[in-house]
N, C-alpha and C positions, 0 to 999 in steps of 0.2 A: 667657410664658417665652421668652425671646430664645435663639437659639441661637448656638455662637461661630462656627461653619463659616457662610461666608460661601457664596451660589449663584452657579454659573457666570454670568458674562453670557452674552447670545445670541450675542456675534463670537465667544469663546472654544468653544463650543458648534457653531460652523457650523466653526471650524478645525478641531477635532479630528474634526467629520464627514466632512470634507473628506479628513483623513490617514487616516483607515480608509477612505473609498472607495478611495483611491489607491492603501493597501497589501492590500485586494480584489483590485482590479485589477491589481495587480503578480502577488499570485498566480496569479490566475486564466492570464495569459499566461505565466506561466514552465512550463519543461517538470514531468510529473509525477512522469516516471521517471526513473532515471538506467540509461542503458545496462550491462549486466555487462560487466566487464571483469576479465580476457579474456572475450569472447563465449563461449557456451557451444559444445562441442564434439559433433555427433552423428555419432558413427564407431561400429566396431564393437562397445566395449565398450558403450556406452551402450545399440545394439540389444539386446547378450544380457542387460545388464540390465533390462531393459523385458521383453522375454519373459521373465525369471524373474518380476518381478513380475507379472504375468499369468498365470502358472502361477500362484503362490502364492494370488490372488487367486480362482481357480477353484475352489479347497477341494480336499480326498482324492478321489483318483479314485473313482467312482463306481461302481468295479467291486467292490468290497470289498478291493482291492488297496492296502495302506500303500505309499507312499514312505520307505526309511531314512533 
């Protein structure tokens, strides 16, 4: 049974090994991140929302006392 899809030669086979190392390698050295923009800002709002989420994270006081 002959099939009609002919096989890579070995030159075609070492080039396209070749263009995946290279595009590896491109990845590999480009950066991962891309910086935020605008940078993020930690001023006062951002402290008091950190401590709410901190309180909130703490659960009901422990006193049997509800928060409204």
């Amino acid at each position: 049974m002959d099939s009609k899809t002919s096989t890579p030669s070995r030159a075609k086979l070492e080039e396209l090994r070749v263009r995946v190392q290279q595009r590896l390698r491109e990845l590999r050295e480009a950066p991962r991140t891309v910086p935020p923009n605008p940078p993020p800002r930690y001023d006062e709002i951002f402290t008091r929302g950190q401590q709410w989420l901190d309180e909130l994270a703490a659960g009901p006081d422990l006193h049997g006392e509800a928060e409204p």
